[in-house]
Residue frames relative to the residue before (quaternion, step in Angstrom):
aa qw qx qy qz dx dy dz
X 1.0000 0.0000 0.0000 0.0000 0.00 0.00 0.00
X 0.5769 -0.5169 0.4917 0.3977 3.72 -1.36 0.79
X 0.4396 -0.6467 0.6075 0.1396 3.21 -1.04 0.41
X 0.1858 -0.7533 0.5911 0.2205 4.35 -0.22 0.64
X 0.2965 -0.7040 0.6383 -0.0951 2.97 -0.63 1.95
X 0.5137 0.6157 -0.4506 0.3924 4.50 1.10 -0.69
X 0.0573 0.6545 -0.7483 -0.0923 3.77 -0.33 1.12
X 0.1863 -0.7300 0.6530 -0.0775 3.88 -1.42 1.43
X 0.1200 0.8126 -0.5365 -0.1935 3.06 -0.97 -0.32
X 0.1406 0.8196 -0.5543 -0.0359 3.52 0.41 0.52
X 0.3306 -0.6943 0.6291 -0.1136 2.97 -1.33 1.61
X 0.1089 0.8738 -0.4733 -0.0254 3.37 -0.51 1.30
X 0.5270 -0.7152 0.4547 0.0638 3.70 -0.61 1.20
X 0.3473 0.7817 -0.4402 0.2730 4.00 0.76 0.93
X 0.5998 -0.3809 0.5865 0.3888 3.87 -0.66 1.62
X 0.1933 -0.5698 0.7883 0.1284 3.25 -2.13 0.87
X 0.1340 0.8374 -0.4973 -0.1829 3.86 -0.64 0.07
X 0.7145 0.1660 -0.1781 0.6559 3.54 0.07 1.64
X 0.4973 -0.8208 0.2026 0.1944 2.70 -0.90 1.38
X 0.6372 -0.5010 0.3772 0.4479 4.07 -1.07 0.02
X 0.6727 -0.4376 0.5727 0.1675 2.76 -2.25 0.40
X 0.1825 0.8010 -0.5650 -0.0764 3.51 1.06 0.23
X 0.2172 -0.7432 0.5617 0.2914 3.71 -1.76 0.20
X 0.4434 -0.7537 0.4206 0.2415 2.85 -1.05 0.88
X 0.5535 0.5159 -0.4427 0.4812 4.14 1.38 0.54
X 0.6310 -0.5255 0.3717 0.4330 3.12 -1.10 1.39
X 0.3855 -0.6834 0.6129 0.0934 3.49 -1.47 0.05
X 0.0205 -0.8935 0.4455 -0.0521 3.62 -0.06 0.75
X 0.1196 0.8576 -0.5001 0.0003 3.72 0.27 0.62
X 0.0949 -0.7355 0.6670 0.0716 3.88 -1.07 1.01
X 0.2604 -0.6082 0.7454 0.0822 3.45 -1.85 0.78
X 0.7733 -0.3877 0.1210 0.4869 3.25 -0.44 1.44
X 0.7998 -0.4801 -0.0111 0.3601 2.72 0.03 2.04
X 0.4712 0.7336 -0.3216 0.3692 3.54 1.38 0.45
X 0.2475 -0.8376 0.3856 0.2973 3.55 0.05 0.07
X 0.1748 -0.8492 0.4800 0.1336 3.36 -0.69 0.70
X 0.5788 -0.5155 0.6136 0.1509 2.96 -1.54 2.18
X 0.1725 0.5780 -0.7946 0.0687 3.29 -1.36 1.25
X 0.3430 -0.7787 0.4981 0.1670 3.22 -1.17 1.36
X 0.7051 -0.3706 0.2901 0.5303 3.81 -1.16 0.71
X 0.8376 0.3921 -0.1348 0.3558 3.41 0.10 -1.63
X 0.5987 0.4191 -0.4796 0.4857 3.80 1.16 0.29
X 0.7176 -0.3709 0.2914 0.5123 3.74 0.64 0.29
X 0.1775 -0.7120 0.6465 0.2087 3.53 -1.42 -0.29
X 0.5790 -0.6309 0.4511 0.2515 3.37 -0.91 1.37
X 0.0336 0.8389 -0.5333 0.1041 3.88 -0.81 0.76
X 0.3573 -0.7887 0.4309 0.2543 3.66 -0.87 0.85
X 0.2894 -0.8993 0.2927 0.1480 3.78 -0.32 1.09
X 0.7868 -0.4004 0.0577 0.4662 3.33 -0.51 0.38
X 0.7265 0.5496 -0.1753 0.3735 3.13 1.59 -0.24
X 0.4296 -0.6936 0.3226 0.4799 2.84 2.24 -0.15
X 0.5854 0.5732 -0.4287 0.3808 3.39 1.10 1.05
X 0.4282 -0.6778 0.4552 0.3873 3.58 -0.73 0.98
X 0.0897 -0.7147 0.6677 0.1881 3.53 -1.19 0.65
X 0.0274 0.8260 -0.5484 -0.1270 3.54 -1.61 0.24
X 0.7046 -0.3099 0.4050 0.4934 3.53 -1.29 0.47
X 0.3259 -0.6769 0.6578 0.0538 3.65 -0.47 1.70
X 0.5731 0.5780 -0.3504 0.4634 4.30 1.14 -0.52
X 0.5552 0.6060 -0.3012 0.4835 3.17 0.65 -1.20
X 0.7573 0.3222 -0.3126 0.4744 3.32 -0.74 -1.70
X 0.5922 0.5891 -0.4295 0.3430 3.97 0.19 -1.62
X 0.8560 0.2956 -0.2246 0.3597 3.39 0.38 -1.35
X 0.5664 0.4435 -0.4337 0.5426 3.61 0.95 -0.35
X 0.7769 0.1374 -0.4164 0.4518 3.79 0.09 0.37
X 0.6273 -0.6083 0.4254 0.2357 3.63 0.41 1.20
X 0.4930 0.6535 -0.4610 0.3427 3.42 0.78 0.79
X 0.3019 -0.8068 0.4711 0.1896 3.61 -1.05 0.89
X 0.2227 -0.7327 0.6395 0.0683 3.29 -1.51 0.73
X 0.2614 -0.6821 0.6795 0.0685 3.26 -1.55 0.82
X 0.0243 -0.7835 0.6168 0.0714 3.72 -1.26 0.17
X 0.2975 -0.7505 0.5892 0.0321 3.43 -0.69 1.21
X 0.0754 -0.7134 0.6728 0.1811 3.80 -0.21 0.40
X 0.6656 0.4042 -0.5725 0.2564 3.92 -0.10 -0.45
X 0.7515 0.4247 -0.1423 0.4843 3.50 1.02 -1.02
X 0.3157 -0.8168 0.4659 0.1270 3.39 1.42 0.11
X 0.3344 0.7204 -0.3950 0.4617 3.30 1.18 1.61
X 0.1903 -0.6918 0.6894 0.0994 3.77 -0.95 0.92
X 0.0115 -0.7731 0.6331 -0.0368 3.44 -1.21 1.25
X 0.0832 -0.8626 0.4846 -0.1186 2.91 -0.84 1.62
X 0.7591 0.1832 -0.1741 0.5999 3.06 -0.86 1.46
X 0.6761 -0.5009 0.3925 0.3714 3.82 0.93 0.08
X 0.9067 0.2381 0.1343 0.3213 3.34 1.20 -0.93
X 0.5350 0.4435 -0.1786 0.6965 2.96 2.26 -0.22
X 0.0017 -0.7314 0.6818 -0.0132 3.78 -0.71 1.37
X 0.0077 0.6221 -0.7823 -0.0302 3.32 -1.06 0.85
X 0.2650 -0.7741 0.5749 0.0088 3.71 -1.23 0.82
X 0.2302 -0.8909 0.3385 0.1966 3.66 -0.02 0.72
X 0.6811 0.1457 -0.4817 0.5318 2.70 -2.12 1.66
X 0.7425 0.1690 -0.5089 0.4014 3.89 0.76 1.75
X 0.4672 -0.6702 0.5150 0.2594 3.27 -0.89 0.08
X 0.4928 0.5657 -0.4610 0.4740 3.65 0.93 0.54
X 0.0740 -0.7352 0.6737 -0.0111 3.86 -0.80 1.15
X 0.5733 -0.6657 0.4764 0.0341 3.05 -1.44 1.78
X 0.2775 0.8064 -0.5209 -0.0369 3.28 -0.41 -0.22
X 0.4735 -0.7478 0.4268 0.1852 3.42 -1.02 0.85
X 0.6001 -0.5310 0.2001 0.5638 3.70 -0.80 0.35
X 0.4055 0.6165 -0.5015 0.4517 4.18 0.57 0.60
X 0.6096 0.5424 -0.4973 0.2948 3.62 0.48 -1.18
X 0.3271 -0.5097 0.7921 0.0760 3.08 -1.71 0.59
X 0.7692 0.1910 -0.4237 0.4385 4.18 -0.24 -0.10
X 0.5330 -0.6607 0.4282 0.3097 3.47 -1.44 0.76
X 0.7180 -0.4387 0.3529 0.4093 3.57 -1.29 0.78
X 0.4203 0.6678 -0.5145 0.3358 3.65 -1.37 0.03
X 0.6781 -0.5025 0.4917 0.2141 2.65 -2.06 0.47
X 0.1169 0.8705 -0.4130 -0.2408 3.77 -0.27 0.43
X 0.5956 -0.6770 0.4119 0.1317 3.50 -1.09 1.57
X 0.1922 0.8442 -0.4943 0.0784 3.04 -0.55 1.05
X 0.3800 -0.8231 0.3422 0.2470 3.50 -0.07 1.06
X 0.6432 0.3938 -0.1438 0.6407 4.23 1.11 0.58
X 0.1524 -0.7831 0.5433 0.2613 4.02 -0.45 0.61
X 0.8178 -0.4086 0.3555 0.1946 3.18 -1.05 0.41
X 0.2361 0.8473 -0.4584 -0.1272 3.85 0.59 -0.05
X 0.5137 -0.5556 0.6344 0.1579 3.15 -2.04 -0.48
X 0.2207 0.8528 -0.4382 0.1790 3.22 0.39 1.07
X 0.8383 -0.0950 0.0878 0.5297 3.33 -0.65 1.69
X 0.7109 -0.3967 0.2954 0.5001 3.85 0.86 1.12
X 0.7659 0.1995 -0.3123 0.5254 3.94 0.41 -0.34
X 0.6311 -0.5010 0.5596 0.1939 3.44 -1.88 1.35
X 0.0837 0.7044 -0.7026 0.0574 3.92 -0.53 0.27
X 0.2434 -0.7477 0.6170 -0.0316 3.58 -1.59 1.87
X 0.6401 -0.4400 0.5271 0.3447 3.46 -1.24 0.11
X 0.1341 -0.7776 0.5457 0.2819 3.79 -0.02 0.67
X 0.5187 0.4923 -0.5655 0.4108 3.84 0.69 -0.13
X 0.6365 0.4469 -0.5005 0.3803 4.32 0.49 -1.50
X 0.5205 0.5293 -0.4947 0.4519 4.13 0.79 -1.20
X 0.6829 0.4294 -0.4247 0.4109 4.41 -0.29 -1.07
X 0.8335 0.3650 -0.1889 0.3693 3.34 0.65 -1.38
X 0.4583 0.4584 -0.4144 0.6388 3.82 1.51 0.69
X 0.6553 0.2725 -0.3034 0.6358 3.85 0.47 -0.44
X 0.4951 -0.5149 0.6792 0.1686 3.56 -0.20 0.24
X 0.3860 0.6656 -0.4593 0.4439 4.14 0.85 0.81
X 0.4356 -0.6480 0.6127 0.1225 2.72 -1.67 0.75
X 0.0085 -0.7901 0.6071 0.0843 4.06 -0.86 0.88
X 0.2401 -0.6710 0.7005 0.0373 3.40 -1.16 0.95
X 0.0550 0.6727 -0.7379 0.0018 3.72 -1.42 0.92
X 0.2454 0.7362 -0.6298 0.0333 3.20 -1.65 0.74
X 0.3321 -0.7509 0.5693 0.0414 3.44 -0.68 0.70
X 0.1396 0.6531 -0.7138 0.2106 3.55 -1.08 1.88
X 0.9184 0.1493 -0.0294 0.3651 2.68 -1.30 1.32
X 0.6722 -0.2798 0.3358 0.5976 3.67 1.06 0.60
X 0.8737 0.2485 -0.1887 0.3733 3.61 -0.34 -1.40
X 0.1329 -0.8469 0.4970 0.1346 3.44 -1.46 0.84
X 0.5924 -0.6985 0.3816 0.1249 3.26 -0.96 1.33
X 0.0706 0.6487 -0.7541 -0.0738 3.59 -0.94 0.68
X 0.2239 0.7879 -0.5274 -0.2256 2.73 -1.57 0.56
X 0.3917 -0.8050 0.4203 0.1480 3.87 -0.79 0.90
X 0.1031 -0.7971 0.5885 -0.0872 3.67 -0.33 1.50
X 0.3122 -0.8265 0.4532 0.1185 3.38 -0.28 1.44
X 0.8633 -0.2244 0.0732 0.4460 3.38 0.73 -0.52
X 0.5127 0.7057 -0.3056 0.3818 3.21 1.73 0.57
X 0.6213 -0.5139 0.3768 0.4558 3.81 -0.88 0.77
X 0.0650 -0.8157 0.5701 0.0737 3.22 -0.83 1.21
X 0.8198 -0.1923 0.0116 0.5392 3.75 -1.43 0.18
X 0.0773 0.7967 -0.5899 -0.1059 3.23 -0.35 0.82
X 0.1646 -0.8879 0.4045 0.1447 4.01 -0.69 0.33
X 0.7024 -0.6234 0.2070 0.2743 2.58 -1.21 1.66
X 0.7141 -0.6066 0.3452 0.0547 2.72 -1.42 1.37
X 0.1262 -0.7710 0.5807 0.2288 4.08 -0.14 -0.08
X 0.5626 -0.4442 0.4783 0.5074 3.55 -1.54 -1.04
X 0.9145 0.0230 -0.0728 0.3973 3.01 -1.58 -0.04
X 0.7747 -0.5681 0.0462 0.2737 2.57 0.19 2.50
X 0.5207 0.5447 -0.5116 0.4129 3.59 0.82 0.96
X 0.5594 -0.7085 0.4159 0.1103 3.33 -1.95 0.51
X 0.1943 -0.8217 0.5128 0.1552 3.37 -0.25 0.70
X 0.3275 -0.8269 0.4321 -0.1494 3.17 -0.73 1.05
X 0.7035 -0.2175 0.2172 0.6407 4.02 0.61 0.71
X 0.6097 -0.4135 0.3404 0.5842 4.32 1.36 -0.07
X 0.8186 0.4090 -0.2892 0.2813 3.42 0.54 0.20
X 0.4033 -0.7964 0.3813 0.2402 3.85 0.07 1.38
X 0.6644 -0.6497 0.3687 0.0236 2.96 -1.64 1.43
X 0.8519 0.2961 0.1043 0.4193 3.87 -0.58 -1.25
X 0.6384 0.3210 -0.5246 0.4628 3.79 1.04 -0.62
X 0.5575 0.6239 -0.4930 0.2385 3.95 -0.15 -0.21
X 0.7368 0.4202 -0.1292 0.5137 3.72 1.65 0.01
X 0.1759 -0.7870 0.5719 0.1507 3.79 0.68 1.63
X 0.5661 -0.5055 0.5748 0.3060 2.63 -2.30 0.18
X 0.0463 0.7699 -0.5956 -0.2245 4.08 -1.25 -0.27
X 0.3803 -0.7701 0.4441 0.2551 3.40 -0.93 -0.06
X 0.0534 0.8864 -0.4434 -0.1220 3.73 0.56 0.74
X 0.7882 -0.3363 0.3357 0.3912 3.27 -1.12 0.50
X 0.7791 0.1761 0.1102 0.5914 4.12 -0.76 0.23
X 0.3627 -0.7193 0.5507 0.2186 3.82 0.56 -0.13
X 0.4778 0.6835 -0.5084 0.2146 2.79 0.90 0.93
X 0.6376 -0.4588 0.2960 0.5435 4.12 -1.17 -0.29
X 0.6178 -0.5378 0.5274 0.2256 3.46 -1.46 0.84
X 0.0010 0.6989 -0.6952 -0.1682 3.97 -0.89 0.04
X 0.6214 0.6821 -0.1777 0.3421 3.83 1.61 -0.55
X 0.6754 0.2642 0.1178 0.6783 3.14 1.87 -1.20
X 0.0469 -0.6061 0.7647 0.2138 3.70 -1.24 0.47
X 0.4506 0.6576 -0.5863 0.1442 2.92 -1.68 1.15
X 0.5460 -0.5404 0.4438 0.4613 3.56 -0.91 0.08
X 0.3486 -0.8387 0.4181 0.0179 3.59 -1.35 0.95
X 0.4190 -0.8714 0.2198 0.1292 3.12 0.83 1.28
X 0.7423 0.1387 -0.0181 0.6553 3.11 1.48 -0.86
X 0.0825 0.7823 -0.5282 0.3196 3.60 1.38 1.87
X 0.4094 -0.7506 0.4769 0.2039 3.43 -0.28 1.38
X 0.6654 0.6164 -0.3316 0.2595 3.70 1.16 -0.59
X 0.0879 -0.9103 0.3731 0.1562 3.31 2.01 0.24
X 0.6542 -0.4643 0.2219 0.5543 4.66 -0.65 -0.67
X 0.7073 -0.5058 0.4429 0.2186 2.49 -1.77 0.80
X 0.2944 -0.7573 0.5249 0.2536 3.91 -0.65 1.48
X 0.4106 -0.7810 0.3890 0.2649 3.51 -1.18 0.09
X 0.5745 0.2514 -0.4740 0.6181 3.40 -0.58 1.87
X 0.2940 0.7076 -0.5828 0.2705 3.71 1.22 1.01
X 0.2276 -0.7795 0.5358 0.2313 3.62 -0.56 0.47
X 0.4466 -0.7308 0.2807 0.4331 3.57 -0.58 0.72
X 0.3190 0.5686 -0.5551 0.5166 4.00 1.20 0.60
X 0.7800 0.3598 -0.2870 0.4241 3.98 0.64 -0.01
X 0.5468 0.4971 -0.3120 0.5971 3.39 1.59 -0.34
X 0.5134 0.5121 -0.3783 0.5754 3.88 1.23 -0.80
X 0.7621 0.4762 -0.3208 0.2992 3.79 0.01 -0.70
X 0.7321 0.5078 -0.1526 0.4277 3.33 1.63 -1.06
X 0.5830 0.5145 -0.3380 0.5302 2.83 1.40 -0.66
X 0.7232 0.5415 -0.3445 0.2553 3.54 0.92 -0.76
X 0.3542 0.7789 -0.2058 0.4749 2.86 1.84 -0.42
X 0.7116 0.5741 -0.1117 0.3894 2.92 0.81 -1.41
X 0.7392 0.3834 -0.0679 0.5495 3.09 1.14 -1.45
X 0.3662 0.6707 -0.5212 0.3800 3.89 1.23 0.79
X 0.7534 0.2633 -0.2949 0.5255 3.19 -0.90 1.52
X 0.5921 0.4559 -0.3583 0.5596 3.58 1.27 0.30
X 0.3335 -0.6683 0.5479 0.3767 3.83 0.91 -0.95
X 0.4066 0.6726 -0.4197 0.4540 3.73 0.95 0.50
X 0.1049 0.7188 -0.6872 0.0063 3.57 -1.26 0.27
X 0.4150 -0.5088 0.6704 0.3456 3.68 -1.50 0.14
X 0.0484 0.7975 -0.6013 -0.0131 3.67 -0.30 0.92
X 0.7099 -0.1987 0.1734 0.6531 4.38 -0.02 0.97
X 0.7979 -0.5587 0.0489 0.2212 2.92 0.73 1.83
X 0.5944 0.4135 -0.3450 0.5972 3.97 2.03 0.70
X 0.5350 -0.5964 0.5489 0.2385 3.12 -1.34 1.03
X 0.1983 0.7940 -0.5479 0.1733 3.29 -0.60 1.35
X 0.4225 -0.3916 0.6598 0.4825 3.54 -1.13 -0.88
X 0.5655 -0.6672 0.4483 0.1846 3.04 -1.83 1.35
X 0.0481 -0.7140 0.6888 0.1160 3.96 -0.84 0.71
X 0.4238 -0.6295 0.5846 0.2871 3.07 -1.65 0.23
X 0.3996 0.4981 -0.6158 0.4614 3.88 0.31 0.71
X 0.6460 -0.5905 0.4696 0.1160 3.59 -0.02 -0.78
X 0.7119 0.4303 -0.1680 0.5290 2.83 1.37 -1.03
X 0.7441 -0.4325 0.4349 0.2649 3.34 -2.01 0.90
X 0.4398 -0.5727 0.6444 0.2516 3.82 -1.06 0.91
X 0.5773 -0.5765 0.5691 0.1024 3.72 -1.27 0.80
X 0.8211 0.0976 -0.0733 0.5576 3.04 0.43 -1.08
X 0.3505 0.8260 -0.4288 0.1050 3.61 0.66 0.26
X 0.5787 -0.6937 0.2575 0.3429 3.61 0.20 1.67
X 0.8062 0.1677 -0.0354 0.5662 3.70 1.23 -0.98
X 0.0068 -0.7329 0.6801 -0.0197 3.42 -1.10 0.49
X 0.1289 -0.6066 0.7820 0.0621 3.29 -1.70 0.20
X 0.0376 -0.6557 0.7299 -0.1894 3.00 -2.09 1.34
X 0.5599 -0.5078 0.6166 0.2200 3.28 -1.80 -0.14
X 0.1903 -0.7396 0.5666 0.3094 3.69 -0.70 -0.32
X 0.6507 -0.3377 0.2495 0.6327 3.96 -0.59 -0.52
X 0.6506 0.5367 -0.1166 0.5245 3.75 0.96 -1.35
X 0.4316 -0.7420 0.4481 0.2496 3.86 1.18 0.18
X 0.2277 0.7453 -0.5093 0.3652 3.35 0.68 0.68
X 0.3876 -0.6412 0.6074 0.2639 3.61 -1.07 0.66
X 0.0525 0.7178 -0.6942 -0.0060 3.20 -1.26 0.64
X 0.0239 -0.8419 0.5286 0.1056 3.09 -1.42 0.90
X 0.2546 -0.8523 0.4272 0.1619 3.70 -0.05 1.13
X 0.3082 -0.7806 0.5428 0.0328 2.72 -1.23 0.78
X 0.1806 -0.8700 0.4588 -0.0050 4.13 -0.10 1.15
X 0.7688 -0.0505 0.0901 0.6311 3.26 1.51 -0.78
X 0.0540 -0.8007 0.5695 -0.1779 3.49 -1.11 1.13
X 0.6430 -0.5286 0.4042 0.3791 3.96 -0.86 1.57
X 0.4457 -0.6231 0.5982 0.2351 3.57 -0.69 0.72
X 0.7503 -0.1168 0.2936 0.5807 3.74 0.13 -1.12
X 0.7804 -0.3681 0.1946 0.4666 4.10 -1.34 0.24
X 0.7038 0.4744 -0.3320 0.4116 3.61 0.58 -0.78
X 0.7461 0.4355 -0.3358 0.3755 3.30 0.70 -0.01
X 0.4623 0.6631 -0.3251 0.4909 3.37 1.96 -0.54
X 0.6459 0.6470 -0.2175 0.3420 3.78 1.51 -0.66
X 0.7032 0.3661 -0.3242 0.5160 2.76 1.85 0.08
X 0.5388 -0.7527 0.1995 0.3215 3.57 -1.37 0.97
X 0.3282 0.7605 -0.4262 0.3637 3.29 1.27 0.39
X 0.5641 0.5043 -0.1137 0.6439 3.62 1.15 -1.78
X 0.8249 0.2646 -0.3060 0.3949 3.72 0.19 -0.56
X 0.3573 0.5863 -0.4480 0.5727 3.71 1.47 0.38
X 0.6954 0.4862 -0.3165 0.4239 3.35 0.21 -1.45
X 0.7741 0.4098 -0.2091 0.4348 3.11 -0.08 -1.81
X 0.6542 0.4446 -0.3576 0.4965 4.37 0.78 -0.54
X 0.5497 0.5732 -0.4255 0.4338 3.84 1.29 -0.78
X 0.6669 0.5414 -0.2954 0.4182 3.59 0.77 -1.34
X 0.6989 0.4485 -0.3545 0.4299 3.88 0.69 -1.19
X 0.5709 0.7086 -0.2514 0.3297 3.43 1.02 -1.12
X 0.8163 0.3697 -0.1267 0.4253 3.02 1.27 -1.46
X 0.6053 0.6309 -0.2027 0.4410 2.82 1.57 -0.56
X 0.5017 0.5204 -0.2975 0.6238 3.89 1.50 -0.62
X 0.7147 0.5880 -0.2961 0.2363 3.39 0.96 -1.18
X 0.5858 0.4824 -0.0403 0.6500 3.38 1.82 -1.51
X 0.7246 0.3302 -0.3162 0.5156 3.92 0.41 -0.49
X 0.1268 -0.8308 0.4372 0.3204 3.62 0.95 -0.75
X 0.6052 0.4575 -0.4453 0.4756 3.41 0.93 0.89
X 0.2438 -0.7321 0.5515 0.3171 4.03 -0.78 0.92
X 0.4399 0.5952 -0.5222 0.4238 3.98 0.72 -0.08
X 0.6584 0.4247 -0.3121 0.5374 3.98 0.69 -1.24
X 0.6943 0.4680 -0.3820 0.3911 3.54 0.21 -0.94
X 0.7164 0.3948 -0.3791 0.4326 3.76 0.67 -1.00
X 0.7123 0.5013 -0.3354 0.3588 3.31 0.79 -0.44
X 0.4863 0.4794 -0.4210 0.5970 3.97 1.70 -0.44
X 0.7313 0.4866 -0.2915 0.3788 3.81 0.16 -0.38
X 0.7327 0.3092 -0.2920 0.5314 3.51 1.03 -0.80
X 0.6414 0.4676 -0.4426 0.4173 3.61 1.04 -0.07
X 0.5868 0.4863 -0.3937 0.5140 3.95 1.26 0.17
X 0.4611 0.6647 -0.3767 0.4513 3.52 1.34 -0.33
X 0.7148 0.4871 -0.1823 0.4674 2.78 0.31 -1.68
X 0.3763 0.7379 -0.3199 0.4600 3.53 0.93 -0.70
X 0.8571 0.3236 0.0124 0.4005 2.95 -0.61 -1.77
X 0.6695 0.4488 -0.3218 0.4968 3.77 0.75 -0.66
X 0.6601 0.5772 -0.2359 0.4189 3.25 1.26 -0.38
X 0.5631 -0.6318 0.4410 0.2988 3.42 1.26 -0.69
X 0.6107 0.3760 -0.1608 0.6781 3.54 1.48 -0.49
X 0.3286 -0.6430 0.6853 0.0942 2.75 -2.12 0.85
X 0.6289 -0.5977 0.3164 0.3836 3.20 -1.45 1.21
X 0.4286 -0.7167 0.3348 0.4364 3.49 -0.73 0.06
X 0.7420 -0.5208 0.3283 0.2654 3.38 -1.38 1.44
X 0.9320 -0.1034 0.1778 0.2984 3.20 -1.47 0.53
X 0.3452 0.6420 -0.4209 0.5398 3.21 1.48 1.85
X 0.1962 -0.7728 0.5222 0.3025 3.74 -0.47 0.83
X 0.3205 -0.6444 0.6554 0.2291 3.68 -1.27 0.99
X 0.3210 -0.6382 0.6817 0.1578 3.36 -1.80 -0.45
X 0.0285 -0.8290 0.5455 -0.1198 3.42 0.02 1.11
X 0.6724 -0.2314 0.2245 0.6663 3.86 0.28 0.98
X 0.7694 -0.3212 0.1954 0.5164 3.25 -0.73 -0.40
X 0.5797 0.7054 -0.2660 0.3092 3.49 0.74 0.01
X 0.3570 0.8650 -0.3345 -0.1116 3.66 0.30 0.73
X 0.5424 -0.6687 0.5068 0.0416 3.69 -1.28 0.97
X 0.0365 0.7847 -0.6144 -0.0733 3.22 -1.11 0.70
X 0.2599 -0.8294 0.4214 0.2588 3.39 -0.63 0.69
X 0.1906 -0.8740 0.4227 0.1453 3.90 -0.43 0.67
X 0.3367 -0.7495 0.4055 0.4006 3.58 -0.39 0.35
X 0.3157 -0.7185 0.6072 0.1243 3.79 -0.81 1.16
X 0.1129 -0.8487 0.5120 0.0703 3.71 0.19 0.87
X 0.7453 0.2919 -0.2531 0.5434 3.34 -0.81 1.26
X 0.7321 0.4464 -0.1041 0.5038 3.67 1.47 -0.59
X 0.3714 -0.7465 0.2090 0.5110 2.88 0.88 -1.23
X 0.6929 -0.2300 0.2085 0.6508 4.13 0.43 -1.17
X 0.0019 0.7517 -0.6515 -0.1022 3.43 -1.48 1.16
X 0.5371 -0.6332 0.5313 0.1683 3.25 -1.16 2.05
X 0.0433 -0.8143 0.5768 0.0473 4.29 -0.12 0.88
X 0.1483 -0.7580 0.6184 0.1449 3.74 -0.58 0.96
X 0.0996 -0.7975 0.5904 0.0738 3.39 -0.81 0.56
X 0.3823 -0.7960 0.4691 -0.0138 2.82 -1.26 1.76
């Protein structure tokens, strides 16, 4: 896999109204494996009402040697010369330099103001640097940690091309079938050997991943309709609750959410759950370009789910050669992040 070489920072500048979620467990935060000195007076990192770590947006800026501008008439942060972000939106400018693609950028925590210092989502910082964020809690104290471009946890490999996983093996728990046309099963969960939607080219836009996949899903009554697996309407517009979805992140990454998922076998028996659950493998083989990586990212979120537990959060896996991070999508449910 390419390696994300875009060092960004996009710093965003958004009014707090009412007060935080402070936490009350120390906070610890490393930069490739370095700790990082935050003095008293630049602020102290804290977990917010949403269960997101915020931090001194200064800090990070200066420990990666990155400038900032501030417009007051236009109430605009400019980063790097070329990134405007403009406060209270979520739309970053970017001049004919930028390197990140246009768009809205999603971020699951707002931005606050706290006592004179700006404080960011430390996942939106990873996912503007193209970084990796580890979290883990021992003993009271929680861990950030930030890996700029080195090989993170990667896990240990099995045979025939499955994943082991804390001792427990990945990918055989998901047969192959062959359907007619390569197209998606509603009859069978499995991976489809002879899926016409074959890998994703690069500079595919996801209006071209929406087409294939729909393709894919001919003979099921499904479509990718503004990017959710639904039935087709004639407005146009994207089902709410639609169980799957596909997107982009800031850093173009595929992403494939996930809203709803078979509880356990009896629900996998119906063909609704087996759309879903064949839409996800499909897409996944489709974006990773390996079906061994895909059965094995899918049967290790199964497994998940039958279990009652979510994968853990904002940790990079290794899937064959493939690696994934899984993010919580609050209010939605889990988004499966290939990284390119």
């Amino acid at each position: 896999m390419k390696k994300i070489f875009s060092i960004i920072l996009v710093m965003v500048m958004i009014l707090s109204f009412g007060t935080t979620g402070a936490s009350e467990s120390p906070i610890i935060i490393h930069i490739d494996n370095q700790e990082l000195s935050i003095p008293e007076e630049m602020g102290t990192p804290f977990v917010d009402k949403n269960g997101r770590t915020q931090v001194p947006v200064r800090v990070i800026s200066e420990k990666l040697g990155k400038t900032v501008e501030w417009e007051q008439i236009t109430t605009t942060v400019i980063v790097d010369n070329y990134i405007k972000i403009k406060v209270g939106e979520f739309t970053a400018e970017e001049t004919p330099e930028g390197k990140i693609p246009k768009g809205y950028i999603n971020m699951d925590s707002n931005p606050v103001i706290l006592n004179g210092r700006t404080y960011v989502p430390i996942r939106f910082i990873s996912e503007a640097l193209g970084y990796t964020v580890e979290y883990e809690k021992v003993e009271g104290i929680a861990y950030v940690k930030i890996y700029t471009g080195s090989e993170t946890n990667p896990i240990e490999q099995g045979a025939d091309e499955t994943t082991v996983i804390d001792g427990k093996e990945y990918g055989k728990n998901i047969s192959d079938y062959t359907n007619e046309g390569g197209t998606i099963s509603e009859d069978v969960i499995g991976s489809n050997t002879n899926s016409i939607l074959g890998t994703r080219k690069e500079g595919s836009s996801l209006e071209d991943d929406a087409k294939l996949i729909t393709k894919a899903l001919e003979g099921t009554g499904y479509v990718i309709q503004n990017g959710s697996l639904q039935f087709p309407n004639s407005t146009g517009l994207a089902d709410p609750n639609a169980q799957l979805k596909i997107r982009r992140d800031l850093n173009d990454n595929p992403v494939i959410s996930i809203g709803g998922w078979p509880l356990d076998s009896s629900d996998k028996q119906f063909s609704t759950m087996k759309v879903l659950v064949n839409t996800a493998l499909e897409s996944a083989k489709y974006y990773s370009g390996s079906a061994d990586d895909a059965k094995t990212i899918i049967d290790y979120f199964d497994n998940c789910v039958e279990n009652g537990m979510n994968p853990e959060f904002d940790k990079t896996f290794t899937f064959g050669k493939t690696k994934v991070v899984f993010l919580d999508n609050i209010g939605y449910g889990v988004d499966i992040v290939i990284l390119d």
